[in-house]
C-alpha positions in Angstrom: 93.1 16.2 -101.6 92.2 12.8 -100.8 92.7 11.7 -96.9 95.2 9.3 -96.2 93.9 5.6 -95.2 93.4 5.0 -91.7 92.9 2.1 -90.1 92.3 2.6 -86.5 91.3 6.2 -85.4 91.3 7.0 -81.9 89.4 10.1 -80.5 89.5 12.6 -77.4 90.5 9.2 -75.3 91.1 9.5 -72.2 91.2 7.2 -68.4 91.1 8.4 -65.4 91.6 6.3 -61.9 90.0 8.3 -59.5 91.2 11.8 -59.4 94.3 10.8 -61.7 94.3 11.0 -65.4 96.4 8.6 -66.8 95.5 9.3 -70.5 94.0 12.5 -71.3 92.5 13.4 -74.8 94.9 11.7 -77.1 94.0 11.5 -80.5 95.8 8.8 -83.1 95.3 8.0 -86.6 96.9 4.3 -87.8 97.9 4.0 -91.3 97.3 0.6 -92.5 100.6 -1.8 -93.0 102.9 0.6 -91.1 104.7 0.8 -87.6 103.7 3.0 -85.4 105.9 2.8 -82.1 104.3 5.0 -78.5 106.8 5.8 -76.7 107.5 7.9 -73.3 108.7 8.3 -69.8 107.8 5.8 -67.3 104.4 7.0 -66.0 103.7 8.2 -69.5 100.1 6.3 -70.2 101.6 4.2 -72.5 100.4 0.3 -71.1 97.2 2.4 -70.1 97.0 3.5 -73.6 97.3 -0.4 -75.2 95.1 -1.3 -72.5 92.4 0.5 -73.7 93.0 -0.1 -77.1 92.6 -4.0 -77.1 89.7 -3.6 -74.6 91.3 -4.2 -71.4 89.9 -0.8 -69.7 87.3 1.0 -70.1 88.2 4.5 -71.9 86.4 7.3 -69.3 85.5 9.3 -72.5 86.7 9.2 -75.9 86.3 6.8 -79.2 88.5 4.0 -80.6 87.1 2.8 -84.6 88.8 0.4 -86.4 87.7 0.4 -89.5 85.2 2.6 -89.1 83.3 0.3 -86.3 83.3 1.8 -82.6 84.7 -0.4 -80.0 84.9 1.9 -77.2 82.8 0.7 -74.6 82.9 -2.4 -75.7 83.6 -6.1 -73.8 87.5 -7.4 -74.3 86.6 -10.4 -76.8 84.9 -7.4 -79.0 88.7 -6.1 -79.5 89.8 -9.3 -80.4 87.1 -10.6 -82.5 87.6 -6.8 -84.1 90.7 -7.6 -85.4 92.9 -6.4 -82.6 95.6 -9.0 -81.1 98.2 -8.2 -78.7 101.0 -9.4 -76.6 101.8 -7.9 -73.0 104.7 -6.1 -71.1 104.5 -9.6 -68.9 104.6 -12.6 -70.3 101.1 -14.1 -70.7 101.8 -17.5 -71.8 100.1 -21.0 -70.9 102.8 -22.6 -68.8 101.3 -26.2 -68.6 101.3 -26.5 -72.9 103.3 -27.3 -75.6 104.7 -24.0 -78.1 102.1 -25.3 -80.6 99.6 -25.4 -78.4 100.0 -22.1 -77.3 99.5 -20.9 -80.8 96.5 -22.9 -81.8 94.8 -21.4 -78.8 95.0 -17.9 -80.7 93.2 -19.9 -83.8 89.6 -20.4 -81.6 88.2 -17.1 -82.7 88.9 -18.2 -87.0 87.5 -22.0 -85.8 83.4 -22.2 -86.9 83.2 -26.1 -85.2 80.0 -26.7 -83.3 79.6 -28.0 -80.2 77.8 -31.0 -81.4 80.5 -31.7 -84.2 82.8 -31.4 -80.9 81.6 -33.9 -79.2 80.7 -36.5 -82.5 84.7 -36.2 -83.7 82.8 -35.5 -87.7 85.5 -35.3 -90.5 85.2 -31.7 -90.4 86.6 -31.5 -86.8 89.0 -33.4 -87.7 90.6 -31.1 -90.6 89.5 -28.0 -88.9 92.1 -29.0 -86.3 95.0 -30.2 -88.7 94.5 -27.3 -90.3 94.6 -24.9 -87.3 97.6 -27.1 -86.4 99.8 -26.3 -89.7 98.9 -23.1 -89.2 100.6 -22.8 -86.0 103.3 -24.5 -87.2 104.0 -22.2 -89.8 104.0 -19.7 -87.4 106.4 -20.7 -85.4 108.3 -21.0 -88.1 107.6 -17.5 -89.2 108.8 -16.2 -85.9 112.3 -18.0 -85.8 110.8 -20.8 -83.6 110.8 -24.1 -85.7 111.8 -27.4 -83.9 110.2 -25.9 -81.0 106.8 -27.3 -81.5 106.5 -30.3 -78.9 108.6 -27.6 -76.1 106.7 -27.4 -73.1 106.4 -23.5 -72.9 108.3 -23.8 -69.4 111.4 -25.4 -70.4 111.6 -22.7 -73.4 114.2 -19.7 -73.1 112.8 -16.0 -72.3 113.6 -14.9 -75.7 111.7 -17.2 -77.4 108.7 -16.8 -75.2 108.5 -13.5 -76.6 108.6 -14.6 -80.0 106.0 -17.3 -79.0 103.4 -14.7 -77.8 104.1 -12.8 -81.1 103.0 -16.1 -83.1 99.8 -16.8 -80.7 99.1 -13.4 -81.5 99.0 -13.6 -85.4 97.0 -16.8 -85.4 94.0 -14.6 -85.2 95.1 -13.0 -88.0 94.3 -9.4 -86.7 93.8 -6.5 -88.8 96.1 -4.6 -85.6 99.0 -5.9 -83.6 99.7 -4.3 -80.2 102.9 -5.1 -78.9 103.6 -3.8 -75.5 107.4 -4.1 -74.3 108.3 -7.0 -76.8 112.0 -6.0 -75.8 111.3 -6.1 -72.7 114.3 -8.2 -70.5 116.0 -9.3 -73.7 119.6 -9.1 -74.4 121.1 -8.2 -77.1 120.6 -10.8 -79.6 117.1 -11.5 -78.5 116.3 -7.6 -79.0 118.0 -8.5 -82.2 115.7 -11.0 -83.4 112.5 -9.3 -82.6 113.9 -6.3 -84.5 114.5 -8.5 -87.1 110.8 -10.0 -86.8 108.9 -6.9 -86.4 110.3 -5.8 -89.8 109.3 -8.9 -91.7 106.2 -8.6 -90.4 105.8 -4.6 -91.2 107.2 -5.8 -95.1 104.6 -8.7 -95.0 101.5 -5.7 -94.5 101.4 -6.3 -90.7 99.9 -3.0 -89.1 101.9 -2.8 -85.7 101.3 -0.4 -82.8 104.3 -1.1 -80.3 105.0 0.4 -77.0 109.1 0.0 -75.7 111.8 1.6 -73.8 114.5 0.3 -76.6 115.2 3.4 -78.6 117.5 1.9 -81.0 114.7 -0.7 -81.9 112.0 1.9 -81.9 114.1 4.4 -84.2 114.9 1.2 -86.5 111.8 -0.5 -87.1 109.3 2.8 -86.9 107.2 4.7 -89.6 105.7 6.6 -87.3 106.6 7.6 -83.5 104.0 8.7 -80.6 105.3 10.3 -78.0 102.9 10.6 -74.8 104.3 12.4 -71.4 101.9 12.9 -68.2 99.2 10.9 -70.4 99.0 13.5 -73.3 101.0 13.5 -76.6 103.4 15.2 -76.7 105.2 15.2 -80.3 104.6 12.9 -83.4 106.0 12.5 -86.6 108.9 10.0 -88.4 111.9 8.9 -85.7 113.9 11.5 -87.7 111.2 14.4 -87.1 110.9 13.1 -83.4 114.1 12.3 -82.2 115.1 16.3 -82.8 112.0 17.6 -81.2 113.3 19.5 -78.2 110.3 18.6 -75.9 110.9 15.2 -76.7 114.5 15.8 -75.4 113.5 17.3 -72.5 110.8 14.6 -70.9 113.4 11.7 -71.7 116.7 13.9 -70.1 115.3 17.1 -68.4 115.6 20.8 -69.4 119.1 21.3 -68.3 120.2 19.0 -71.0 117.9 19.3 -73.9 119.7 22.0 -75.7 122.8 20.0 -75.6 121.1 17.1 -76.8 119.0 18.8 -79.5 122.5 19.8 -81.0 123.7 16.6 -80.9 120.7 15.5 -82.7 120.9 18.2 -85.0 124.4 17.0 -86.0 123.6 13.2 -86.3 
């Protein structure tokens, strides 16, 4: 029988601060154009999870290969020049620019300009940066932010913030999106909209690993669900499979009330 694809595979990973093991020999396979939301307690391992997954720390043992090349180990700008692109659980957005400048700062990794054609102006410059700038403005278009071009980022709303960090992510055109909390402090609406984006971007062959708290978005937008607890996994399977696994129950709303839950969810 013939494997199924896998994009990213990650391998007996595993961080530890000190004495404490925050992630402890988790093992993932990423299909290719699918969602696959992490999910978990507070405390969980999740951010420590992504973090290690775009390069940000340092796995203590294990192995991370997208397709089929070992990053583990490797510097941050290895992850990104990878493939991998990410947003984070805190706004990381450049204050003191425009929205489209924002997003043509995730194009430097695609842009192959030389620093002497930098400092000459040559005509090749000059359409390497119109073209990286109609690429960011179709991207802010993509994620529901045309018109909002010129903004200066800090006279945008939080919502669309959140949107803009999704678009400055895509304009390095990664083979993996890691979005960490995108829901994060939205209301409704706004949780509405990224749902909304998420999808289009799963239909357009975006693969998306996405860590969040919102359950409703999570069990919406999902093909696959991880769920980590004390920095293991725990269960994993569709949000159907998952969402009537009884240990899942239990971690999220303790053992006095996972059997009544589990019910519930039998019944839904």
């Amino acid at each position: 029988m013939t494997a199924a694809p896998c994009l990213l595979h990650v391998s007996g990973l595993s961080k530890a601060f000190g004495g404490v093991h925050a992630v402890a020999d988790v093992e993932m396979r990423i299909a290719p154009g699918a969602v696959h939301s992490v999910i978990g307690p507070n405390g969980a391992g999740k951010t420590t999870l992504i973090n290690m997954l775009s390069g940000v720390y340092r796995p203590s043992a294990g192995s991370i290969r997208l397709d089929g090349i070992e990053l583990a180990g490797q510097p941050v700008h290895r992850f990104a020049a990878g493939g991998i692109g990410r947003t984070f659980q805190n706004l990381q957005v450049f204050f003191n620019m425009t929205a489209l400048e924002n997003v043509m700062t995730g194009r430097h990794l695609r842009e192959r300009c030389s620093l002497a054609a930098s400092l000459l102006r040559t005509r090749a410059l000059v359409r390497a940066e119109a073209e990286c700038r109609a690429v960011a403005r179709d991207l802010l278009r993509q994620v529901g932010l045309a018109g909002f071009e010129d903004s200066p980022s800090d006279a945008m709303p939080y919502g669309a913030l959140k949107r803009l960090e999704i678009a400055r992510a895509l304009a390095a055109q990664p083979k993996l999106l890691l979005l960490d909390e995108p829901a994060a402090g939205l209301n409704a609406t706004e949780a509405r909209e990224i749902d909304a984006l998420i999808q289009r971007l799963a239909e357009g062959g975006t693969t998306i690993v996405l860590v969040e708290h919102n359950m409703a978005l999570v069990m919406e937008v999902s093909d696959h669900v991880f769920v980590m607890d004390h920095g293991r996994k725990l269960a994993e399977g569709t949000p159907a499979e998952v969402s009537r696994d009884a240990r899942v129950i239990e971690a999220y709303l303790g053992s006095e009330t996972a059997p009544a839950a589990q019910a519930e969810a039998a019944d839904a």
